[in-house]
Each structure stands twice: as structure tokens, then as C-alpha cells.
N, CA and C atoms as a LAMMPS dump frame, in Angstrom:
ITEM: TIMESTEP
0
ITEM: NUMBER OF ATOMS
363
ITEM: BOX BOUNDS ff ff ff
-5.0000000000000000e+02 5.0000000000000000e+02
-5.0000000000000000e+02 5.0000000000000000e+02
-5.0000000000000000e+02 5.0000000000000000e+02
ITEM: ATOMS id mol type element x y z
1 1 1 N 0.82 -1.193 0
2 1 2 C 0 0 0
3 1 3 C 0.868 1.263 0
4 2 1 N 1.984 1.534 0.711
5 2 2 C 2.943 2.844 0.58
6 2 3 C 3.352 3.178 -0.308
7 3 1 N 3.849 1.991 -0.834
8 3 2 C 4.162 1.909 -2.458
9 3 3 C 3.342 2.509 -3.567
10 4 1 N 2.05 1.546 -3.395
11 4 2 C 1.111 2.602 -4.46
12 4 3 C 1.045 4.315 -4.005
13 5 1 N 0.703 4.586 -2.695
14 5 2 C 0.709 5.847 -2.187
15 5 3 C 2.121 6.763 -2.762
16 6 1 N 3.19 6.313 -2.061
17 6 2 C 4.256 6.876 -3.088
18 6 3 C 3.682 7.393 -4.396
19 7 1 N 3.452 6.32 -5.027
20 7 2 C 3.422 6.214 -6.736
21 7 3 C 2.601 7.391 -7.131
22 8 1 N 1.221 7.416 -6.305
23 8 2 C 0.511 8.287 -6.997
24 8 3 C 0.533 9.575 -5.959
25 9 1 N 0.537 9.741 -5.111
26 9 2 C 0.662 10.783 -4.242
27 9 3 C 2.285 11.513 -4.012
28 10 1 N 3.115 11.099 -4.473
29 10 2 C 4.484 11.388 -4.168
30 10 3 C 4.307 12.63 -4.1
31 11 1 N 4.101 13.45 -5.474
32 11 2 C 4.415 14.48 -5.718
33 11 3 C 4.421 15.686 -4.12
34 12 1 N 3.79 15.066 -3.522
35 12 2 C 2.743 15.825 -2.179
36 12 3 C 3.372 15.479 -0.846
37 13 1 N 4.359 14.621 -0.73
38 13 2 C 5.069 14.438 -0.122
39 13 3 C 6.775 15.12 -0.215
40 14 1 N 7.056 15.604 0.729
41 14 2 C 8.881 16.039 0.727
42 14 3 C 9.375 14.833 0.978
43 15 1 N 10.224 14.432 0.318
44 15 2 C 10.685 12.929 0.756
45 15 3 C 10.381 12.425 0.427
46 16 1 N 8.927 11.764 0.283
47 16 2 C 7.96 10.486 0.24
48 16 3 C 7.313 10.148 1.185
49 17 1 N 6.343 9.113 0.958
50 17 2 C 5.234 8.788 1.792
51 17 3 C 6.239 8.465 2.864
52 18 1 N 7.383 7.299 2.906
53 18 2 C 8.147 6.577 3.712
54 18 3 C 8.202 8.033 4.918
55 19 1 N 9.088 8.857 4.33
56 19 2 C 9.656 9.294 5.479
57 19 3 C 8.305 10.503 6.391
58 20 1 N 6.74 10.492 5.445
59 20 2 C 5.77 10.933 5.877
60 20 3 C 5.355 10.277 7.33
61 21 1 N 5.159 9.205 6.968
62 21 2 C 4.951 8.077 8.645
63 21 3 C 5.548 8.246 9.019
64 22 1 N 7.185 8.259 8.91
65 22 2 C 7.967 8.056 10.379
66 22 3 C 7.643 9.95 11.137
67 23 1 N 7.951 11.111 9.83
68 23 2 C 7.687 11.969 10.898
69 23 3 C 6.54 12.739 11.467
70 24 1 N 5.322 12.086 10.943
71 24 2 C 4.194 12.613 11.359
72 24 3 C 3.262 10.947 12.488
73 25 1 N 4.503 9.944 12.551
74 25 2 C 4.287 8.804 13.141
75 25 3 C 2.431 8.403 13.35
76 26 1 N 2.102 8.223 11.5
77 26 2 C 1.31 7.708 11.136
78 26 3 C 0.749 5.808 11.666
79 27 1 N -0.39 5.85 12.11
80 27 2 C -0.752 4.829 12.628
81 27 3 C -1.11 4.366 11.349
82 28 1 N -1.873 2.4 11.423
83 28 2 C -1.963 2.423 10.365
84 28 3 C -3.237 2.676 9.389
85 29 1 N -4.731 3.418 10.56
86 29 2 C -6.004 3.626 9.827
87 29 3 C -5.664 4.899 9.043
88 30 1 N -4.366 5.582 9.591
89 30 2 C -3.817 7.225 8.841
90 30 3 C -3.196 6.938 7.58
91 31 1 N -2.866 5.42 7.716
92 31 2 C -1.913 4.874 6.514
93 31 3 C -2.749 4.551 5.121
94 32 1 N -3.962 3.785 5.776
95 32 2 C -5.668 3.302 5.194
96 32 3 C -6.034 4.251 4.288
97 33 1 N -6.058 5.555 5.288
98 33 2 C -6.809 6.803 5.212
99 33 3 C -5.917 7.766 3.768
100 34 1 N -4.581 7.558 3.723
101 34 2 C -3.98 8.08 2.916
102 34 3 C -4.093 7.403 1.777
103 35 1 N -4.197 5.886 1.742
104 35 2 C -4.588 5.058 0.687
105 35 3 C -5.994 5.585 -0.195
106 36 1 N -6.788 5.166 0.907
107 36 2 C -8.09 5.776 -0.13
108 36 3 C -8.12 6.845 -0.827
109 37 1 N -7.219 8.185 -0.127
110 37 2 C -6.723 9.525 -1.132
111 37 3 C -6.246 9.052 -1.997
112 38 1 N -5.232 8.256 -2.12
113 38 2 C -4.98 7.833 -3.422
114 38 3 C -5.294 7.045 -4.407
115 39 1 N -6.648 6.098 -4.143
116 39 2 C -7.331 6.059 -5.105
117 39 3 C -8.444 6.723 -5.73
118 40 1 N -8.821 7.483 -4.58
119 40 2 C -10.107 8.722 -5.278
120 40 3 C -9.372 8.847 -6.274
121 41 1 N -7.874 9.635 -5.584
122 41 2 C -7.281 11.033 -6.671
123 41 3 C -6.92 9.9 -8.405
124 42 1 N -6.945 9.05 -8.623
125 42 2 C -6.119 8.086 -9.445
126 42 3 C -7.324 8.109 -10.163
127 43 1 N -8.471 7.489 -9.251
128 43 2 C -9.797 7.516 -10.003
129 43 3 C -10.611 9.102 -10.808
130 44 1 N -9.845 10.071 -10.167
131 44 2 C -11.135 11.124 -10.375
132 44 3 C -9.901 11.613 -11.463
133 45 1 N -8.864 11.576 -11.204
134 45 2 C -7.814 12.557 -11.959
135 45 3 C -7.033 11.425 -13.132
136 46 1 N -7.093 9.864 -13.298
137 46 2 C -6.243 9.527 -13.841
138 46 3 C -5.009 9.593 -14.241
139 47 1 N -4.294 9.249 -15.26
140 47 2 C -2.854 9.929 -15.509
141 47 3 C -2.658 11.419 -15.235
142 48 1 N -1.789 11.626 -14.026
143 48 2 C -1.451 13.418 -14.526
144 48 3 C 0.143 14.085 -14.422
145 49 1 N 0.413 13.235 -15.467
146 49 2 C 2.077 13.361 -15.901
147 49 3 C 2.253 14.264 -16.485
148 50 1 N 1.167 14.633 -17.337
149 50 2 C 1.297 15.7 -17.822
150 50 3 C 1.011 16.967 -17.205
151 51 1 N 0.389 17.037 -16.498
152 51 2 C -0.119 18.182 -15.002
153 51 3 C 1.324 19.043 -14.661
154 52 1 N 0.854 20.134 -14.383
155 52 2 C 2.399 20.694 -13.647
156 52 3 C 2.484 20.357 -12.385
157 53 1 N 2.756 20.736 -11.705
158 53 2 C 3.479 20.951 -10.313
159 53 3 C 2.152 21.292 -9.515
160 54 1 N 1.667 22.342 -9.629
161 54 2 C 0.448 23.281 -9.329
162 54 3 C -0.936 22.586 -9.965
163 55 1 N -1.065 22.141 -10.889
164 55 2 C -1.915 21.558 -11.006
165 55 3 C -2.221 20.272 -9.939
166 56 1 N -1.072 19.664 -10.193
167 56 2 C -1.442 17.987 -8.94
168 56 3 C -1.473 18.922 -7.409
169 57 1 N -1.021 19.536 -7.175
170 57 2 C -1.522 20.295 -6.122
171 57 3 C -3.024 20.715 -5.854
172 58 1 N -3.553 21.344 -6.978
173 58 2 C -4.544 21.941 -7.11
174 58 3 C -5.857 20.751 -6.885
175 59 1 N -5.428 19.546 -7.928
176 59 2 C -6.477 18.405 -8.264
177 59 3 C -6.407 17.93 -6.526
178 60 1 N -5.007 17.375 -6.254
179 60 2 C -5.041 16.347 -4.987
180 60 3 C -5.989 17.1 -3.778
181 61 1 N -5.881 18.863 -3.456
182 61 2 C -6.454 19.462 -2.676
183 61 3 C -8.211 18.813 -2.608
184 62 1 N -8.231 19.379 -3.912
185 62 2 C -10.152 19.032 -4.194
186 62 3 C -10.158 17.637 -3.506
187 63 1 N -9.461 16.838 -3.888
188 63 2 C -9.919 15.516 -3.79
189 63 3 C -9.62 14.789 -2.46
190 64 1 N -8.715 15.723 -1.595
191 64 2 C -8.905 15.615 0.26
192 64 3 C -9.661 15.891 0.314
193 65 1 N -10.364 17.465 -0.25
194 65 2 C -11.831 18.684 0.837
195 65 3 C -12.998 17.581 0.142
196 66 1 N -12.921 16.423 -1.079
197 66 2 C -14.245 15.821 -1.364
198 66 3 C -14.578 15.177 -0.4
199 67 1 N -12.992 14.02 -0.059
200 67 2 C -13.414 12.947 0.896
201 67 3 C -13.744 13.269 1.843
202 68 1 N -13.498 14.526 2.432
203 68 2 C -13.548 14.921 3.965
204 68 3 C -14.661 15.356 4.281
205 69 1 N -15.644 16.261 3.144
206 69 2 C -16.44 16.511 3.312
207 69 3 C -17.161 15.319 3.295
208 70 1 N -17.268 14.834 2.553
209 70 2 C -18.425 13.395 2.226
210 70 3 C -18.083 11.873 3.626
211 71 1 N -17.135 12.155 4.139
212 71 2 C -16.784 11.548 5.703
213 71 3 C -17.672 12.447 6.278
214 72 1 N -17.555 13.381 6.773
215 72 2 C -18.283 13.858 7.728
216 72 3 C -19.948 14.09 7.49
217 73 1 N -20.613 13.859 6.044
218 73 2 C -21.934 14.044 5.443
219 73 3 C -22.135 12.576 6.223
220 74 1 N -21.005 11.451 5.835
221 74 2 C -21.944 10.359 6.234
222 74 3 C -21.894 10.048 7.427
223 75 1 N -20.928 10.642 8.634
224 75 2 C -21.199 11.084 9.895
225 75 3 C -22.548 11.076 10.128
226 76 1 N -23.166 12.199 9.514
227 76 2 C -24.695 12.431 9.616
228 76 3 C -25.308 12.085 8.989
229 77 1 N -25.211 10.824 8.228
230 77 2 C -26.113 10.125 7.746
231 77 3 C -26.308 9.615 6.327
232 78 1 N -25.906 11.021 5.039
233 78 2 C -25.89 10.541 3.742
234 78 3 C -25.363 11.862 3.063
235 79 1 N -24.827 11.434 1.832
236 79 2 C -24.023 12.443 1.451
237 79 3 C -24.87 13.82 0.725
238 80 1 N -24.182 14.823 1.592
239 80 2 C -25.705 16.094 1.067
240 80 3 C -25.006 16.752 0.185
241 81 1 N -25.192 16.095 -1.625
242 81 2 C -24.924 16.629 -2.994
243 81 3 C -25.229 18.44 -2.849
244 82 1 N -26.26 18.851 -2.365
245 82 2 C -26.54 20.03 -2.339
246 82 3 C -25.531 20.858 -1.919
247 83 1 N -24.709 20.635 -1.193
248 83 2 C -23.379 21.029 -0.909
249 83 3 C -21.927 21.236 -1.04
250 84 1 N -22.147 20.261 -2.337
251 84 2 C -20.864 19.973 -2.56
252 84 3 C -20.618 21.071 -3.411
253 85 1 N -20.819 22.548 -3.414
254 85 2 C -19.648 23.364 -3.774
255 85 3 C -18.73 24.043 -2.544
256 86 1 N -19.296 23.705 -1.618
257 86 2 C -18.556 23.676 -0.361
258 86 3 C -16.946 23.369 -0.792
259 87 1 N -16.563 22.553 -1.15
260 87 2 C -15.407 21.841 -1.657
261 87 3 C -14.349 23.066 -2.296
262 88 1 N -15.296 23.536 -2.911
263 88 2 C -14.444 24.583 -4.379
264 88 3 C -14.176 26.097 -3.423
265 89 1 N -14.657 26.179 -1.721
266 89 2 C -14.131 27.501 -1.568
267 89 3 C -12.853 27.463 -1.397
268 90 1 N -12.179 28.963 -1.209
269 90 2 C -11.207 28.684 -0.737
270 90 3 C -9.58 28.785 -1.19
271 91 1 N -10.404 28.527 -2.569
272 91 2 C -9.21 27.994 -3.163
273 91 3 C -8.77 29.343 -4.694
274 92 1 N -7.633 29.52 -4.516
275 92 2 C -7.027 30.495 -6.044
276 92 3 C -7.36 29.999 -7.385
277 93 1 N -8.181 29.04 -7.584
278 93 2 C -8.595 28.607 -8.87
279 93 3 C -9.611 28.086 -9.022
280 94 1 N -10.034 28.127 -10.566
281 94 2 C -11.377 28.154 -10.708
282 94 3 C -12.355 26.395 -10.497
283 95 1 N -11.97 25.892 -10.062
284 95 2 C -12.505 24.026 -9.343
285 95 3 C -13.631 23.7 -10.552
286 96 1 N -14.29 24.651 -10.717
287 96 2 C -15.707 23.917 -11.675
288 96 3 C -15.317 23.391 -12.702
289 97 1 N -13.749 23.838 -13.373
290 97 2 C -13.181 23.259 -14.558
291 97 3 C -13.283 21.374 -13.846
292 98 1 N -13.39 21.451 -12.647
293 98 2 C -13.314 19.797 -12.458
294 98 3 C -14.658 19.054 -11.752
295 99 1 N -15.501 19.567 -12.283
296 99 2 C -16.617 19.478 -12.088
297 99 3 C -16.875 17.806 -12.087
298 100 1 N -16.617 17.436 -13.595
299 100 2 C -16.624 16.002 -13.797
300 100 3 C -15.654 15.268 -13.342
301 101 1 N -14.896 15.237 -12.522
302 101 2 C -13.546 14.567 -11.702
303 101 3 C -14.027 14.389 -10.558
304 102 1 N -14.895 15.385 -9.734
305 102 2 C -15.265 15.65 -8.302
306 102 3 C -16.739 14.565 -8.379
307 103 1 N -17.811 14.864 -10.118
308 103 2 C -18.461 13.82 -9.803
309 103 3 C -18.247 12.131 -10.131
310 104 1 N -17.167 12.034 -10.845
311 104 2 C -16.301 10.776 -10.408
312 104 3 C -15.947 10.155 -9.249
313 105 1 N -15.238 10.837 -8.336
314 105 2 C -15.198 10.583 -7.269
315 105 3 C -16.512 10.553 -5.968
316 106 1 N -17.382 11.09 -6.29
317 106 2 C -18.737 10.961 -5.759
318 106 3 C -19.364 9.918 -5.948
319 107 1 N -19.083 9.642 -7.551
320 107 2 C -20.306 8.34 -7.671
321 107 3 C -19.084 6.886 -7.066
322 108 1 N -17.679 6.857 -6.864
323 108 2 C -16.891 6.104 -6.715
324 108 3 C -17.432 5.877 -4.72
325 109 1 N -17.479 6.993 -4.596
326 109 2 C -17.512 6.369 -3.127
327 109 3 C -19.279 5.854 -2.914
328 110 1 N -19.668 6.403 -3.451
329 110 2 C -21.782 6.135 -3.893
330 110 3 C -21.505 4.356 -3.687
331 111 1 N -20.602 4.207 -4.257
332 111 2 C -20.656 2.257 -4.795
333 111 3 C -19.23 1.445 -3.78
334 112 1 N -18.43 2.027 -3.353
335 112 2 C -17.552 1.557 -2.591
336 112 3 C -17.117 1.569 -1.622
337 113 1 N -17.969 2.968 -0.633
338 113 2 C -17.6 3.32 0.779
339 113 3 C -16.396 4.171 0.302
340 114 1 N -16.118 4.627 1.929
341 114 2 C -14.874 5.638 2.119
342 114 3 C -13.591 4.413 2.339
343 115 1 N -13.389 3.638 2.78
344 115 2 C -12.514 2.478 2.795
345 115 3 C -11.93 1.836 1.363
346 116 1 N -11.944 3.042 0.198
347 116 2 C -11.173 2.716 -0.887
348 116 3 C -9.758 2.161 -0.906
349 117 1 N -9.341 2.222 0.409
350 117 2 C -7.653 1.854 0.367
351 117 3 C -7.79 0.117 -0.117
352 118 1 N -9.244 -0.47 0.021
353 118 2 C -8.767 -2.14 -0.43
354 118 3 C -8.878 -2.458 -1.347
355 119 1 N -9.333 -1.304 -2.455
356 119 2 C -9.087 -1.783 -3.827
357 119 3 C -7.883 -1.126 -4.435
358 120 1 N -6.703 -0.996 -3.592
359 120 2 C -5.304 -1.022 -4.029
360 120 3 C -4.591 -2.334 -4.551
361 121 1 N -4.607 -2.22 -6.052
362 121 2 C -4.262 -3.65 -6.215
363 121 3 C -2.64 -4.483 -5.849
């Protein structure tokens, strides 16, 4: 699982995921928890090699404030769509360009739960 995390999340890490756990001494549901970020983001964003720097910044952000928001919707019960531009404040750029990425990742957790880290293959 670090491995894939590396792979697709690196960019977002100083160091890497590796030396992320030892200094933020990640347990392992934080480890889980970083997994499933990285398959939203894989799922909603696909290849982004071509992305700059600022862009995978930009995409990976949305795609923490989705999960986090939609964790805490199902806190209370079910995910409240009516809200989800909640997600896009905040931020120096314009998010609606990813309108269809954010509802990718919506309908992904709709069918799989927030516990995406176990379809890390």
C-alpha cells in the first residue's frame, strides 16, 4: 500500500510517503486513510504526468476537501450533494473546470464506501 501511495501521491510528499509516517508517526487507519486519497485522486484525476506541479496540487487538494467533506456528510447520515460546492471555496482557482472529476469521485464512493484503500491492487 505505501508503495502505491508513493506512486501516486508522491508528488505531495517532501521525501515520500516513507519518510511521511515516520515523521508525522502515522498509525496504520492514517496509513488506510492516505490510501483511499490515493485512489479517489487516481480515479477522479487519472494519468497526470502531464499536469504541472500546481496543477497535482490543485487536483489532490479538491480531492482531500471531497473525501472529507463526504466523511463527515456520512457522519450524519448521507451524502448532502446540495453542498458539494462547499469543496471549491477557498481555493485560487477556478474548481468547476473539475466538475466532472469531483463527480467521479462521488459516484466512486456512492458504490464503494470511504474504505477505498482495499481496492489497491
Amino acid at each position: 500500500m505505501k508503495v502505491y501511495i508513493n506512486n501516486k501521491l508522491g508528488f505531495y510528499f517532501d521525501g515520500g510517503f516513507e519518510k511521511m509516517i515516520l515523521d508525522a508517526q502515522l498509525d496504520q487507519e492514517e496509513i488506510e486513510k492516505w490510501g483511499s486519497l490515493a485512489i479517489l485522486f487516481e480515479h477522479c484525476f487519472g494519468d497526470v504526468s502531464e499536469f504541472t506541479s500546481m496543477e497535482k496540487e490543485n487536483a489532490f487538494c479538491l480531492v482531500e476537501s471531497l473525501y472529507t467533506k463526504i466523511e463527515v456528510d456520512l457522519m450524519f447520515g448521507e451524502i448532502d450533494k446540495s453542498a458539494l460546492e462547499e469543496i471549491c471555496e477557498g481555493y485560487d482557482f477556478e474548481c468547476e473546470q473539475y466538475k466532472s472529476e469531483i463527480d467521479k469521485g462521488i459516484a466512486l464512493i456512492e458504490v464503494k464506501g470511504l474504505d477505498l484503500f482495499k481496492l489497491i491492487p
